[in-house]
C-alpha positions, 0 to 999 in steps of 0.5 A, a space after each residue: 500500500 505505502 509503495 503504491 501511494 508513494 508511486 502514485 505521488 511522484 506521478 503526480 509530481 512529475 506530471 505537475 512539474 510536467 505541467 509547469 514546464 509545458 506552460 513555460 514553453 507556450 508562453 515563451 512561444 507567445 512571447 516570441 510571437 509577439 515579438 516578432 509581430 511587433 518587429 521586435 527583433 532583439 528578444 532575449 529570451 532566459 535558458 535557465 531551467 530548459 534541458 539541453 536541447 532545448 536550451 540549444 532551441 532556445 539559443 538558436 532562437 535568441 540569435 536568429 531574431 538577433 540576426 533578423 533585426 540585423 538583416 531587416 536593418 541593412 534592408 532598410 538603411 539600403 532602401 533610405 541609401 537608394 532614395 537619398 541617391 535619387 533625390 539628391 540626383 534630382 534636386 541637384 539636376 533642378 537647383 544647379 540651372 536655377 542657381 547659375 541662371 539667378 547669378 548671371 541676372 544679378 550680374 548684370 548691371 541692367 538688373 542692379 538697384 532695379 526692384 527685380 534685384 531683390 526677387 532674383 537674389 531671393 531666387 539664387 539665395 534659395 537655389 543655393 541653400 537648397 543645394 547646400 542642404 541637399 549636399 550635406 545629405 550626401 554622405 547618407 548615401 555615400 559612406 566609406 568603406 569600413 576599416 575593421 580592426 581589433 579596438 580595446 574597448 576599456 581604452 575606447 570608451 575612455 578617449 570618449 569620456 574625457 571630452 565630456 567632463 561635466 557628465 557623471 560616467 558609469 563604465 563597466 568594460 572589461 580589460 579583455 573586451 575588444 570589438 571589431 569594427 572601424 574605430 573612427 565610425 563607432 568613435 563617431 557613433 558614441 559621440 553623436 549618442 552622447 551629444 544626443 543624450 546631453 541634448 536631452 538633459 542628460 547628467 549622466 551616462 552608462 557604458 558597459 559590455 555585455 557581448 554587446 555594448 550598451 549606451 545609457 542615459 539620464 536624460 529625457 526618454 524617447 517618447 513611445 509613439 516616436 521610437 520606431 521613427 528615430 532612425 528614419 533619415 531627416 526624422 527630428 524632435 528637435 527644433 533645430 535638429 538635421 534628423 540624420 545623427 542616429 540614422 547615419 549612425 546606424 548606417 555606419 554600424 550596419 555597413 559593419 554587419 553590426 545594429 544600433 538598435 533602441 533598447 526594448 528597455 533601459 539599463 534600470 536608473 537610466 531613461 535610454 539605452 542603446 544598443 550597438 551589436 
């Protein structure tokens, strides 16, 4: 009798843990789902408690959506890259005859001190601010080649800190941490992230390592309804911002087969984080 009750508890037992356990992979399926729905492709989802070869699924799964978002990011910075072409192509095409036609009426004596003088300079004036601005976007289409080298990433960050003293700096790299990349693109893309981040209010900043590097700041949060559109090019908040910082930043990064991504949640006591992978 006691032999049958104990048998009868330990299958009650394992078919309660079994249970469970089944629960914990259909939520973990649903969480994926929904991830994936949302085109929230940076899910990391916990290994702790699987068996190996699901742990091994569930890695494979953390990654492939890591390697999603790299892809999907590659596709659109191209398609922004091809668009930016055409347009700059274009605008250029109008403005340069508009520009030259303008000068030469004001430099004609016929035209001087007349009452047409100043409607021309406005013209000309105009032609060429237009294609000065266009210029200046040129480079979202027309990025170098990467140079990928080993950095120490301690020393790096460091370099960063000291050209903005004033900010309180939380910094936890390992001496070992090293990165592949361009020096001078990711140098570039940490100080626009910074200069944003002081822009914001932001007091102070928090690097660390973490088989990525992550980027937080105090200042004020991104707000939600304008977080996917951050890294649309010419896209700002900012009463006087050109919207190109954080989308030729993530444009250098992904001509690295890397990611700057927004961080689905921030480094707790911190309001932003980024991601660089």
């Amino acid at each position: 009798m006691i032999l049958i009750v104990s048998f009868l508890v330990v299958v009650v037992v394992f078919f309660g843990w079994f249970y469970r356990h089944q629960v914990l992979l259909r939520d973990r399926a649903h969480l994926m789902r929904e991830a994936i729905r949302n085109e929230e492709f940076t899910f990391r989802l916990p290994v702790k408690g699987l068996f190996f070869g699901e742990r091994a699924l569930q890695e494979a799964l953390n990654e492939t959506g890591k390697d999603i978002g790299v892809l999907l990011a590659r596709n659109e910075v191209e398609s922004w890259q091809r668009l930016t072409r055409v347009l700059t192509h274009e605008i250029m095409n109008a403005t340069t005859p508009i520009a030259s036609i303008s000068q030469a009426y004001l430099d004609n004596p016929a035209i001087a001190g007349t009452v047409y003088e100043e409607g021309v300079r406005a013209i000309h004036d105009t032609s060429r601010g237009l294609a000065l601005f266009v210029d200046s976007y040129r480079k979202l289409a027309e990025l170098q080649e990467p140079v990928l080298v080993e950095i120490p990433l301690a020393a790096f960050v460091e370099r960063i800190r000291t050209l903005y003293p004033d900010l309180e700096w939380h910094i936890s790299i390992p001496l070992s941490a090293t990165m592949f990349t361009d020096e001078n693109m990711l140098r570039q893309v940490l100080i626009n992230l910074v200069k944003n981040a002081c822009e914001a209010g932001a007091t102070a900043m928090d690097v660390r390592w973490n088989k990525e590097l992550w980027i937080s700041n105090n200042g004020m949060p991104i707000p939600a309804d304008v977080e996917r559109e951050i890294f649309v090019p010419f896209f700002t908040t900012k009463k006087n911002g050109s919207g190109i910082g954080l989308s030729l930043s993530r444009q250098m990064m992904v001509r690295q087969g890397r990611d700057l991504c927004l961080a689905e949640r921030p480094v707790p006591g911190f309001q932003v984080t980024f991601i660089v992978s």
